[in-house]
N, C-alpha and C positions, 0 to 999 in steps of 0.2 A: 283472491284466496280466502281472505276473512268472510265474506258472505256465501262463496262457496261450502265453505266449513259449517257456518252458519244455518244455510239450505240443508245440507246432510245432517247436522245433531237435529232438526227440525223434524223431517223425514223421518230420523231414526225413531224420534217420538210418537211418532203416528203411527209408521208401518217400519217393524225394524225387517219382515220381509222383502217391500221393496227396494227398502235402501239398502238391503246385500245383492241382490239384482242389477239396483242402479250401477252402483258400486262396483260390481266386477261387467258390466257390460260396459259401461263408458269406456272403457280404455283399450279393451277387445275394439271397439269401436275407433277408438280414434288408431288405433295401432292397422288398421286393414285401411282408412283412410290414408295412411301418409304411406303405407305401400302404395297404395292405387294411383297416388301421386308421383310417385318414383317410377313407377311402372312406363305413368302417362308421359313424363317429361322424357322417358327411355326411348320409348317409342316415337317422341315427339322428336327427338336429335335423329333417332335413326333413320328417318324419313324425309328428314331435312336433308342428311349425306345423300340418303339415294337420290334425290330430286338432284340435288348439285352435280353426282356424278351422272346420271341418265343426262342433263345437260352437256356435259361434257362430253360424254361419248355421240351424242349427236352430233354436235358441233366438229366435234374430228371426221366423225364419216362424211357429213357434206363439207365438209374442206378439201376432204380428200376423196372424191366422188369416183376422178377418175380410176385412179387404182383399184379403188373397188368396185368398180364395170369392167377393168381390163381383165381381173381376176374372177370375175362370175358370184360375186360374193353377195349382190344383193336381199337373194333368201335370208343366207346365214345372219347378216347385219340385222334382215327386221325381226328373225327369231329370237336373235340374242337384245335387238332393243325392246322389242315386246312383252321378253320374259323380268327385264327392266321394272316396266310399265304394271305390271301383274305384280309385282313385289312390291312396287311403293301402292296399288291399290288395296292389297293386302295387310301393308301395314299404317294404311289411313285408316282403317276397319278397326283395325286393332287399338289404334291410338282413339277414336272414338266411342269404342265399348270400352275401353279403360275410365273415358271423362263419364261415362256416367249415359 
């Protein structure tokens, strides 16, 4: 804090323009980083669930194979696992334009 303070009455004696610049950009600044952080870590849990549930629901359909051959369901299971798969790619995108 003290050499911060330091740095700015310094600043201020040289250029008292930059340092109103400085001074209101730093914290615009760091205030969009800790969203983008928040953002990231959002998107980083959200992604984690769907990978856990997309496992899960595979894991039920081939456990239970037969019912779902006896039922003609095999389309439907890979539309509805596919659209899965399309959302967590989705929100990998997203979770890696959030990092930067």
């Amino acid at each position: 804090l003290n050499s911060s303070l330091n740095g700015t009455i310094m600043l201020l004696s040289t250029s008292p323009r930059l340092t109103g610049v400085s001074v209101s950009l730093v914290p615009l600044l760091g205030v969009a980083a800790m969203y983008m952080q928040k953002r990231k870590r959002k998107l980083t849990d959200e992604l984690r669930n769907l990978a856990s549930r997309s496992a899960t629901y595979l894991n039920e359909r081939l456990e239970h194979m037969d019912e779902v051959r006896l039922n003609s369901g095999q389309a439907l299971e890979a539309r509805e696992y596919a659209a899965l798969v399309q959302r967590a790619e989705a929100l990998s995108q997203a979770a890696k334009s959030a990092e930067g």
